[in-house]
C-alpha positions in Angstrom: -3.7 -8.5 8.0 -2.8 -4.8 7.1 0.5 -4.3 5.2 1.6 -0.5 4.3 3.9 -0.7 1.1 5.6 2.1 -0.4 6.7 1.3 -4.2 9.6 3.3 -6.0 10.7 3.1 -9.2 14.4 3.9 -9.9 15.0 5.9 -13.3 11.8 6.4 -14.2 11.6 9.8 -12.5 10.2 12.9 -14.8 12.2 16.1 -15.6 11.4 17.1 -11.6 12.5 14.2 -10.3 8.8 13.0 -9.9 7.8 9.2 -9.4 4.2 10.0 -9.0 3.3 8.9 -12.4 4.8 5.1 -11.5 2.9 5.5 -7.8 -0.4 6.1 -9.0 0.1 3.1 -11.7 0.5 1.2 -8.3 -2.3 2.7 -6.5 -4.2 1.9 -9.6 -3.9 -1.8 -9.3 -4.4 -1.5 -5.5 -7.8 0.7 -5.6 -8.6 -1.8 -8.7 -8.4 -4.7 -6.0 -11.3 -3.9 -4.5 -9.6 -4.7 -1.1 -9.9 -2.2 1.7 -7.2 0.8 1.2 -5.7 4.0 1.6 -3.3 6.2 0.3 -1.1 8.7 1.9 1.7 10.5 1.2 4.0 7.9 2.4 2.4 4.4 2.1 -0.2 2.8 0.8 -2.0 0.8 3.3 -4.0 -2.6 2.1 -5.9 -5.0 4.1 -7.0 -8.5 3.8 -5.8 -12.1 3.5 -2.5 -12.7 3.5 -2.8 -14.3 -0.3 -5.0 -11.7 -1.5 -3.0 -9.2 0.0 0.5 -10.2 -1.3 -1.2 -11.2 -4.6 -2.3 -7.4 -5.0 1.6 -5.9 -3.9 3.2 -8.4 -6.6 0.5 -6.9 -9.2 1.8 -3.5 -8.1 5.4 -3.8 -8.3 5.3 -5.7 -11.7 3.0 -3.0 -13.0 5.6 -0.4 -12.4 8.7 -2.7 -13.2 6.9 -2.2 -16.7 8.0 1.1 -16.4 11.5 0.8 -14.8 14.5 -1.2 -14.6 14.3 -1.4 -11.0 12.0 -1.3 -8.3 11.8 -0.8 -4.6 9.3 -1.9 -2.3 8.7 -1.0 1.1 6.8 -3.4 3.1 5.4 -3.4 6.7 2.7 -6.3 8.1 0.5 -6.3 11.1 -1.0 -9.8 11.5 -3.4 -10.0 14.6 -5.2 -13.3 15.5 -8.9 -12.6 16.1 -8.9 -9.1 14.6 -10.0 -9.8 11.1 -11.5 -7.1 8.8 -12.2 -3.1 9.8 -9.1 -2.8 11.1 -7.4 -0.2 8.7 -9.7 2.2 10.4 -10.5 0.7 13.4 -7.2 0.8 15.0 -7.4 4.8 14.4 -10.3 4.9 16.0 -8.5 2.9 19.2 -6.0 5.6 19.4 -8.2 8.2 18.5 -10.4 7.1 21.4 -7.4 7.9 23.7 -6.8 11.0 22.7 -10.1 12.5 23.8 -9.9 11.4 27.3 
């Protein structure tokens, strides 16, 4: 499975009204995984097993709840019997594929 999360804390901002400090605790715990990721200026996208995956987003948002009374989470699945692992890039490479012809 793939899931693209996007965690926000709420009151935790900086002066600016910055939350990347909280994000990149998240990413943190995400990269620290060691399952297959990416970062981008919206979501984060992870992929794996549904327990594995879930386990990591829970280890996220509790990681910047330390931070902030509240937390929002974002949270989009693509589960696809038969397509297993290689599928955060491969289904770039699918569409990239059609954009050449």
């Amino acid at each position: 499975m793939i899931v693209a999360i996007s965690i926000s804390p709420s009151g935790a901002a900086d002066e600016d009204g910055s939350v990347s400090a909280a994000v990149a605790d998240a990413v943190k715990v995400i990269r620290d995984s060691g399952l297959p990721n990416e970062t981008n200026s919206m979501f984060t996208n992870i992929e794996g097993e549904w327990d594995e995956v879930m386990a990591v987003v829970k280890a996220a948002v509790l990681k910047v709840a330390e931070s902030s009374p509240r937390v929002g989470l974002v949270l989009k699945a693509d589960l696809r019997r038969g397509f297993d692992s290689g599928q955060l890039t491969a289904k770039v490479e699918r569409v990239e594929a059609h954009l050449t012809d």
